[in-house]
N, C-alpha and C positions, 0 to 999 in steps of 0.2 A: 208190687212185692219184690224184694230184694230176692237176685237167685243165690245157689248156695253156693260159698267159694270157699278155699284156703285159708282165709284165714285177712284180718287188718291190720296195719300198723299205724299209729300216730307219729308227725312228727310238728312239733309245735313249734310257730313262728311268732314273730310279733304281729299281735293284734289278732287274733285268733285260733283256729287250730287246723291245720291241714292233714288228710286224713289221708293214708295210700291203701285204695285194696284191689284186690284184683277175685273176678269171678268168673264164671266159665259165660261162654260167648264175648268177652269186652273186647270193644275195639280198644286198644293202646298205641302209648308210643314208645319204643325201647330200642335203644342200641342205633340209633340214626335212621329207623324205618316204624311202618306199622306192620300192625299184627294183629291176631285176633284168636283168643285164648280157647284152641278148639278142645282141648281136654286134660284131663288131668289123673296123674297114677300116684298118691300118697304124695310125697314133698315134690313131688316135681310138676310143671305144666308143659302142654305140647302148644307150640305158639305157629301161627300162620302166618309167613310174609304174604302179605297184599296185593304186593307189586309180583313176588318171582313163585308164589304159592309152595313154598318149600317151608319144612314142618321141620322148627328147631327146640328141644329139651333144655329148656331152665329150672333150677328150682326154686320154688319160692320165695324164701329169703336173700337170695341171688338177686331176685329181681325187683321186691320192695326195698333196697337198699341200693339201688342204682339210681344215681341222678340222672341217666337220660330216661328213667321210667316218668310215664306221666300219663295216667288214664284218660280218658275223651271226655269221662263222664262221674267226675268225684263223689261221693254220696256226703248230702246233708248233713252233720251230724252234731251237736251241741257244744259250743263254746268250752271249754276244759280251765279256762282262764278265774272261772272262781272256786275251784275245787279246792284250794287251801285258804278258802276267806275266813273259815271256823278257826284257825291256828292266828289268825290277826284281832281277833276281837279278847277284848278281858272277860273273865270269867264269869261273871254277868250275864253279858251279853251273850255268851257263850251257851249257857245255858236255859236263856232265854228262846233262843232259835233252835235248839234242840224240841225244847217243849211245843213251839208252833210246829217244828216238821213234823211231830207225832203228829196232830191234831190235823196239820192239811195232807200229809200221808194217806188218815182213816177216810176222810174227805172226798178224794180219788181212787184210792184201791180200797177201802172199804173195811181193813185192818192196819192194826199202827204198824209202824216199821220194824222188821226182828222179827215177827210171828214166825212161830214153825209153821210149816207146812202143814195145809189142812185146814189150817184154823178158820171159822166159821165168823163173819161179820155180825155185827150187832146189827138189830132188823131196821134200826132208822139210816144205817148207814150202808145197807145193802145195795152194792149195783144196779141193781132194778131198777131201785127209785130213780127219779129225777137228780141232777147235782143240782137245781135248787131245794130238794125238800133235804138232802141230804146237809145243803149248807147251813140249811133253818134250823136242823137238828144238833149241828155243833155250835151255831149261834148260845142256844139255849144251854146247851153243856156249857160251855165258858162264861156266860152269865153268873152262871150257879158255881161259879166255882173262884169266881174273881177277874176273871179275864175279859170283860166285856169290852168285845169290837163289834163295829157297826157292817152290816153285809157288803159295802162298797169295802171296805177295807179285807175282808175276807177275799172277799174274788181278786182284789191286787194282791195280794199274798199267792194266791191261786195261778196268778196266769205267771208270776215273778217265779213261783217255782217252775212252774211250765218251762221259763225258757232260760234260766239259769242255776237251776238245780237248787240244792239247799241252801247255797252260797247268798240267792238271789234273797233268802229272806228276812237276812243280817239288816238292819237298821242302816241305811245307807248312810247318815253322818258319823255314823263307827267306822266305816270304811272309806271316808271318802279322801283323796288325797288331798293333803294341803298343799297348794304354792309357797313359795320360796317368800314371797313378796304378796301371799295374797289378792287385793284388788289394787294393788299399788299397779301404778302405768308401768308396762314393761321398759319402757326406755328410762323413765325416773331409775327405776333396778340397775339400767346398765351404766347410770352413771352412778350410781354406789359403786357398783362393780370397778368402774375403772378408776374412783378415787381411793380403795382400797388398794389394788395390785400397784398402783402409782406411789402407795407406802415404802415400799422394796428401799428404793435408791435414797429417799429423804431423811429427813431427822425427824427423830418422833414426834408428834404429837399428839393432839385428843381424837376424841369422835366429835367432841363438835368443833370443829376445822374440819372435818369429811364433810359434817352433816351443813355448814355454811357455803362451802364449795359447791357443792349439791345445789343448794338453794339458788346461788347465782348463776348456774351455769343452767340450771333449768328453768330462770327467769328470761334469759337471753332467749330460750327456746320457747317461751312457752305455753309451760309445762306447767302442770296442775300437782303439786308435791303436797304428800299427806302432811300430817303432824311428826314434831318432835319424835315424842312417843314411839309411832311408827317406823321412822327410822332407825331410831338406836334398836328397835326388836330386830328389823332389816339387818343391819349392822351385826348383831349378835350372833346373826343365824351365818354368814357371811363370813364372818372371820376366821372359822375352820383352825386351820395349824400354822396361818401363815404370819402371826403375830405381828399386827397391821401398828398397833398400840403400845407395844412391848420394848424392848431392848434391839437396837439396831443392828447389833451384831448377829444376834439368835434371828431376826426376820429376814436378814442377807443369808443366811444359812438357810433355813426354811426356803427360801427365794431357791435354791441352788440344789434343791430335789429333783432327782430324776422323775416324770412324771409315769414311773412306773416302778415294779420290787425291785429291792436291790438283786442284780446278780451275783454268783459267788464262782472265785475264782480258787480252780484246784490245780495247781503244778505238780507234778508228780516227783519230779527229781531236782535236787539243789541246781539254785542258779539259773531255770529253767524260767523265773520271772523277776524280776529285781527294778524294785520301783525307788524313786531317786527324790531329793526333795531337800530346800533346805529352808528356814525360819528365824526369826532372830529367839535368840534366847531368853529367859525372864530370870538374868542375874547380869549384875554389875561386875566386871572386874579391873584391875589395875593397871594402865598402859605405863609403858616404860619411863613417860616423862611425867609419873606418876598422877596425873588423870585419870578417873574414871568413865567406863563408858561400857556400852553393851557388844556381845559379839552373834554372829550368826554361827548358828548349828545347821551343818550339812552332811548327809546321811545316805548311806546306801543300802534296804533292807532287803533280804533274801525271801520272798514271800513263804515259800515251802517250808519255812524251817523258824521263821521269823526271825532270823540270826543278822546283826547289823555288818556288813561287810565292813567297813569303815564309818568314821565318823572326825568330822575336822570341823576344827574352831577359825573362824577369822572374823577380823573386824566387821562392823557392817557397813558393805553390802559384799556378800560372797560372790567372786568374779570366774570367770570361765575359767582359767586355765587352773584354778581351786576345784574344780568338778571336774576336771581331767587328770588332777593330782589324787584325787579323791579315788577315780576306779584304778590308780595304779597302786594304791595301797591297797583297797580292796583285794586285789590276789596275791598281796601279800603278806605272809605272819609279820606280826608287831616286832618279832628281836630283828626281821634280817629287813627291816625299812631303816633308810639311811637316819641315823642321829637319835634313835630311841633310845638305846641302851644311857645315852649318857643325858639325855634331857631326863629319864626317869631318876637316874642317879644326882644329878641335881634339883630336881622336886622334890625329893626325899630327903634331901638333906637341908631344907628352907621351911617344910613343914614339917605342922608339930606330930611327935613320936607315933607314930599307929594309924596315923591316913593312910599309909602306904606299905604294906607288909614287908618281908624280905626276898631278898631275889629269888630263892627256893620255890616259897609261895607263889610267888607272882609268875613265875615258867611255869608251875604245874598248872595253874589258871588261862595262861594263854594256850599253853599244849592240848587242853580239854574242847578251846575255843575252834571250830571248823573254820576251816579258807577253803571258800565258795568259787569258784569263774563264772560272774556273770555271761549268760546267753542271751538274755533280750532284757529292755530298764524298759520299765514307762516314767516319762518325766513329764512337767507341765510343760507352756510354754513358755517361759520366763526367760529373757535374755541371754540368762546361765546358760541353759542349755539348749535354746536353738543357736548356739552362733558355732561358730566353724571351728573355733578351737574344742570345742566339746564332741562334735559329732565328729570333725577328722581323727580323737584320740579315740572314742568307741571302734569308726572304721579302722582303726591300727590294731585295736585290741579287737576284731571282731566278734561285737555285738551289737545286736540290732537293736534299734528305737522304735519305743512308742509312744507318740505324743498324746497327751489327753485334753481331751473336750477343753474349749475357751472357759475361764470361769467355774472348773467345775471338779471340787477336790474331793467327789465322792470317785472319782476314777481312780486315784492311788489312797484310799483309805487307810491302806492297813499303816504308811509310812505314817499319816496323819495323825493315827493312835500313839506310833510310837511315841513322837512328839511331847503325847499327853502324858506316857509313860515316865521320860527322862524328865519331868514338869516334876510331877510325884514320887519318882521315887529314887532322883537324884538331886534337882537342881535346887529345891525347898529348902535341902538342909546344907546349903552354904550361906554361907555370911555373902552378903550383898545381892539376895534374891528378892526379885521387885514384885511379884505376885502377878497374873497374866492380864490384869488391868489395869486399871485405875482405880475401881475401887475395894479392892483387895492389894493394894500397895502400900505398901506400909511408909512412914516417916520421912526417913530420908536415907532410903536403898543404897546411895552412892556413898553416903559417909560409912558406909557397913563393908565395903568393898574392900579385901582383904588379897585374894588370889591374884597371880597374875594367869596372862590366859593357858601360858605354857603350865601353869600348874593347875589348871583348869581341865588340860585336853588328857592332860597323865590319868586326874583321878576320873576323869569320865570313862578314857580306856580301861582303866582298872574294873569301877562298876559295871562296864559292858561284859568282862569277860567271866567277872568274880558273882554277881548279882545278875544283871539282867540273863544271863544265861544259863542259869539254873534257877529259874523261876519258871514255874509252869502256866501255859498260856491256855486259856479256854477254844482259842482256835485249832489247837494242835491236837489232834486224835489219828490214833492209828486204828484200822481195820479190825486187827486182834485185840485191841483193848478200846472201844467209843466209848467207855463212860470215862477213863483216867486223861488229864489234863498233861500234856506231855511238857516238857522243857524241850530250850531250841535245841542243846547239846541231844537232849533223847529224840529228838525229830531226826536230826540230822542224821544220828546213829540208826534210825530206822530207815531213811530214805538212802544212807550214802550206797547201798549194794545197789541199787536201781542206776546208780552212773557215777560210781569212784570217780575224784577229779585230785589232782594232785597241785598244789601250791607251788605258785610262778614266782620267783625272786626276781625282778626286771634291774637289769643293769643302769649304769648311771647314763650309756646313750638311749635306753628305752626312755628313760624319763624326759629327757632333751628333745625327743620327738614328740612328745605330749604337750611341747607349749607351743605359746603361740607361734606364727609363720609368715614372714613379710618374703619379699623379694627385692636383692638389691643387687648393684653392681658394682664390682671390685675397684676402686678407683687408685690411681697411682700414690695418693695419700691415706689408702684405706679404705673403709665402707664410713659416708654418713647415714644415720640409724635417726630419725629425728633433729635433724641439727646439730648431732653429737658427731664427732670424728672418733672410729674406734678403727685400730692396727693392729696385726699380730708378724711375727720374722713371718710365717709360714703363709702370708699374703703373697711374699715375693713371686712365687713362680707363678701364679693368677694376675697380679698388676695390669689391669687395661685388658684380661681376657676374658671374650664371652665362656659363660660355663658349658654353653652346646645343648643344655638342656632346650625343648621344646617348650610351645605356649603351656601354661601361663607364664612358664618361664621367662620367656622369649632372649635366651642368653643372661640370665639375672641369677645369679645365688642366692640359693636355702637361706635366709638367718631365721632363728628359732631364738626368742627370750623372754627370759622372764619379767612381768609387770613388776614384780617389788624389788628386785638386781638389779637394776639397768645399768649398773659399772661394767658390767659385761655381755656380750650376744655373744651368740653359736653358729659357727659358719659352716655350714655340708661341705667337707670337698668328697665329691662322689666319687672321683678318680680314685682316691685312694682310701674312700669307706670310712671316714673318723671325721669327727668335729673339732674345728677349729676354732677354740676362746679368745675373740679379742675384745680385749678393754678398752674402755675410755682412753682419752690420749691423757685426759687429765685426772684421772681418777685418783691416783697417788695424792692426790691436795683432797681429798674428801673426806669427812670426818663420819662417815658415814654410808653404810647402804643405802641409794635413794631409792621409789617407785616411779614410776609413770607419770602418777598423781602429783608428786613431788617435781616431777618436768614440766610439766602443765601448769602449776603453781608458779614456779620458778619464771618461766617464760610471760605469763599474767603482769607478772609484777614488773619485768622489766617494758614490757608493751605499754603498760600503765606512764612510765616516766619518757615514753616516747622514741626509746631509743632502738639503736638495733641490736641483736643479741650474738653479741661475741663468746668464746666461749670463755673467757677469764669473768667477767659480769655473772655468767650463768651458772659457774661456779659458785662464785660469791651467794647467790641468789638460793642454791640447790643448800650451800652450806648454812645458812643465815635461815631457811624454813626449818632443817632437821635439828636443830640447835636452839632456834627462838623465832619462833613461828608467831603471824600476827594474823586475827580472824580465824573466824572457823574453818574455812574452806582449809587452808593451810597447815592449820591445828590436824585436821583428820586425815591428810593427807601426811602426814611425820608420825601422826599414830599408829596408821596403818603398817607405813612401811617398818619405823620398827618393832612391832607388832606380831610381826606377819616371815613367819620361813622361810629360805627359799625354795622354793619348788625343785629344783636339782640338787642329790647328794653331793659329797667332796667328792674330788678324786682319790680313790685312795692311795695310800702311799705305796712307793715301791717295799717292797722287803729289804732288810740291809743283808749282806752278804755275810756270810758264818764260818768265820775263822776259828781254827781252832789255836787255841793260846799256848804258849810257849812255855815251855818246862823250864822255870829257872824258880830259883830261890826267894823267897818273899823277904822283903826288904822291908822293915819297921820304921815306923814312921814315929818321930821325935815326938812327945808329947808337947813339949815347950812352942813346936812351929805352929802356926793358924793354918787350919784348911784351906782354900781359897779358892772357889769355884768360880770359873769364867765362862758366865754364858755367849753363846754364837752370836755375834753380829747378825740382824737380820737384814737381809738385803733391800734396796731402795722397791719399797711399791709392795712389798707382800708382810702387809700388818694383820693383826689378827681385831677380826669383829668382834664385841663380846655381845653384841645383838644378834648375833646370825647365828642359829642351832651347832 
């Protein structure tokens, strides 16, 4: 007989049920020793050490709730594992085993289940008797009433409730689980399984090419493989969400699930998380040498606010020192970035009336639009941005990086959306927009291509700051209002008290430090930069001198340039704090801005006829791709570079000095003489680009 104690708790494990109680005299084990529970006052017990006989006060719940508790001597007590098997069967069935437990209930205790108190057994089913005459007696009731079982079946009923309650009397094929697979051979299963998951990286095809695969591979082994039939039901049950069968693109996405909930990420204050990212576009637009072709959008979103800090076009494939041009517009507003003002005044004046509001409009729209300082970006890992020009311009502008999982674009989401966003609700309704496939593409996207990209990046700026930013986003909720959808402008107006940040205008040597970084030495004829000879007067007092700087230095000079300028690099002299532009020696014979790419090309071609590459040739060669380019490679490399901005503002000009004019008499001017205006001689070597912003 059980003595009397405080009280039990359950706590249920797999495969049965583990019971903790405690009663007065148990030996235990608690706290790193034994004990032995000499008494007890209302919630508490008085416990015995063993070893040191000293009498320590726990209180009960204290001590069924400690995992170094653990009784000597557990008490027996009924599996708890089918106590919801009633809630798994259909209604039926349900009510089927309701009616046996009254019946084996009266059976055992002599009354059905539910009786009030008192109530007095019918006399064939009275205790007394034998539980055989009592079982003879409801034999014959269920006869009589439709329900005829045989007395072997009554006593399994009988002992099934015995020893798993009510649960035990469910019709065991109502509950019984099903395999996956059935009697199918467990290994036959695992090779479904891994000709399935092997779907991911392939091009689609059917189920029977699994189900062939299968067959051969379990002939090698074999293997005893069921029917057709049987597999495809395999198959069926098998394919879950990973769309083994379906569309390649949607089963690489499926593939690219984290295998647990999405987490959600809350920044409190602007610029606090800034994830980075860039995509090719699904619109055609017009290269200068009037070809068609596609551009990458690259994008920098403020997660807290969803606000795009910037956002830049360039040919495909967007290159690092374009993601380091990229966060140095990001903190800053659109009129005081070098060359806006007058690219928007000429996009406005090439398209038709009403794309592009009036300049009134268009300030009160950017003034509404917030300038963010990113604090930390998460970016993928994409060449863009792990390479060194990207992450030396973040270390300039201190902020930190985060890179995200190989493969895996559920990490920067929210950027992903936007994506989808400027898809929908900008990029659809220009002429030359290709639709995001193939088969959603229409005709012939390219002959539609109307825009060039510069009049591409205007009106996108425009919809970012005029549209997408007073549109309210289902992400964006504040505290004192969760059911209203806020706009980034109203996020930001909610968040900006939490950490006012004031917008950076970076000068034209800020931007010079954000490109790229070689190291070279001042030679008596200048620096070579690639094979190129570039000079400046202000080389003189360096000519043949180390700059002192230390490794990686090692005596070598700063040059910083850009990939689509290369008529000029930027030389640190750190002595005296300014950059020094020197040009090509030849650049004056160029009919054009080259890139990199255009170097590269240029040098191909003359390697090709075997010769070696003087710089009059490579002229020739540089001028001959930007002009009439042959092959593709060369084509995208002249589209690019005229294309494509330079990364560094002008210098601006000095101010002219402000005379005040002379008080004399105004002298009239003959009607009969011609006006005749003479404009300035421009000096040898400084022409104006009409490709460069």
């Amino acid at each position: 007989m059980d003595r009397p104690g405080p009280g039990k708790v359950a706590d249920a494990q797999t495969g049965g049920c583990v019971v903790k109680s405690v009663r007065l005299f148990d030996f235990i084990q608690f706290d790193g020793g034994s004990w032995q529970v000499v008494a007890q006052d209302g919630p508490e017990l008085a416990l015995k050490n063993l070893a040191t006989n000293r009498i320590r006060r726990v209180r009960v719940a204290d001590l069924l709730i400690d995992d170094s508790y653990l009784p000597d001597d557990p008490p027996a007590l009924p599996s708890l594992d089918n106590a919801a098997a009633l809630e798994r069967l259909s209604p039926g069935a349900r009510d089927w085993v309701m009616s046996l437990h009254r019946h084996v209930h009266e059976v055992l205790h002599g009354i059905p289940p539910g009786s009030p108190p008192g109530t007095n057994p019918k006399p064939e089913y009275d205790l007394a008797n034998p539980l055989q005459v009592r079982i003879e007696a409801k034999l014959t009731e269920l006869a009589a009433r439709g329900m005829a079982m045989t007395e072997r079946t009554m006593f399994r009923h009988i002992a099934d409730y015995r020893a798993h309650g009510i649960g035990g009397l469910a019709d065991g094929r109502a509950t019984r689980e099903v395999r996956l697979a059935g009697r199918t051979d467990p290994r036959v299963l695992a090779l479904v399984e891994a000709e399935v998951s092997g779907q991911k990286d392939a091009s689609t095809g059917t189920r029977s090419r699994v189900i062939a695969r299968v067959r051969a591979v379990a002939a090698k082994a074999d293997l005893a493989v069921p029917s057709d039939a049987t597999l495809y039901r395999i198959l069926k049950k098998i394919e879950g969400s990973r769309h083994p069968f379906g569309n390649a693109t949607t089963r690489r996405t499926q593939g690219n699930r984290p295998d647990r909930p999405w987490g959600r990420q809350a920044p409190s204050r602007p610029g606090e998380l800034v994830e980075i990212d860039s995509t090719p576009m699904d619109l055609m637009v017009v290269y200068p040498d009037g070809s068609s072709g596609r551009v990458d959008l690259t994008v920098a979103l403020d997660i807290a606010t969803r606000t795009p800090l910037a956002a830049i076009l360039r040919p495909v494939a967007t290159k690092a020192v374009d993601a380091a041009v990229l966060l140095a517009r990001a903190m800053t507003p659109l009129p005081m970035q070098p060359g806006w003002d007058a690219s928007l005044s000429y996009t406005r004046s090439v398209l038709p009336p009403g794309m592009l509001p009036g300049d009134e409009e268009v300030r009160a729209a950017i003034a509404a639009k917030p300038v963010i300082v990113p604090e930390s970006i998460t970016v993928d890992r994409g060449k863009v941005f792990v390479g060194s020009t990207f992450t030396a311009a973040c270390e300039r502008l201190q902020i930190s990086i985060t890179k995200a999982a190989p493969r895996t674009p559920t990490d920067k989401p929210h950027v992903e959306r936007f994506f989808a966003g400027v898809n929908t609700g900008f990029t659809q309704y220009l002429a030359g927009y290709t639709g995001p496939n193939v088969v959603r593409r229409g005709k012939a996207p390219a002959a539609e291509a109307s825009f060039t990209l510069a009049e591409v990046q205007n009106l996108l700026d425009w919809w970012l700051v005029a549209v997408w930013q007073n549109r309210p986003h289902r992400g964006l909720r504040h505290p004192a209002m969760p059911k209203k959808d806020l706009t980034p402008n109203e996020a930001f107006a909610a968040l900006s008290s939490v950490a006012p940040q004031v917008p950076v205008a970076l000068s034209r040597d800020d931007y010079l430090a954000l490109l790229p970084m070689e190291w070279r030495r001042i030679q008596p004829y200048g620096i070579n930069f690639h094979g190129l000879h570039y000079d400046n007067p202000g080389f003189h007092p360096y000519r043949g001198v180390p700059s002192g700087l230390p490794s990686p230095a090692d005596g070598r000079w700063e040059v910083r340039y850009d990939p689509y300028r290369l008529q000029s690099i930027y030389v640190r002299d750190h002595e005296k704090g300014q950059w020094i532009e020197a040009k090509w020696t030849l650049s004056t014979h160029l009919v054009g801005p080259f890139s990199r790419d255009v170097l590269a090309a240029a040098k191909k071609a003359i390697d090709r006829r075997g010769g070696t590459v003087p710089g009059g040739d490579l002229l020739a060669e540089i001028n001959r791709i930007l002009t009439a380019p042959t092959g593709r490679a060369e084509r995208q490399a002249a589209q690019r570079t005229h294309a494509t901005p330079s990364a560094v503002p002008e210098p601006a000009a000095a101010p002219d000095a402000i005379t005040e004019p002379a008080a004399t008499e105004p002298t009239p001017i003959p009607a009969a003489d011609p006006v005749i205006i003479e404009f300035p001689r421009r000096r040898h070597g400084q022409r104006i680009d009409l490709l460069e912003d």
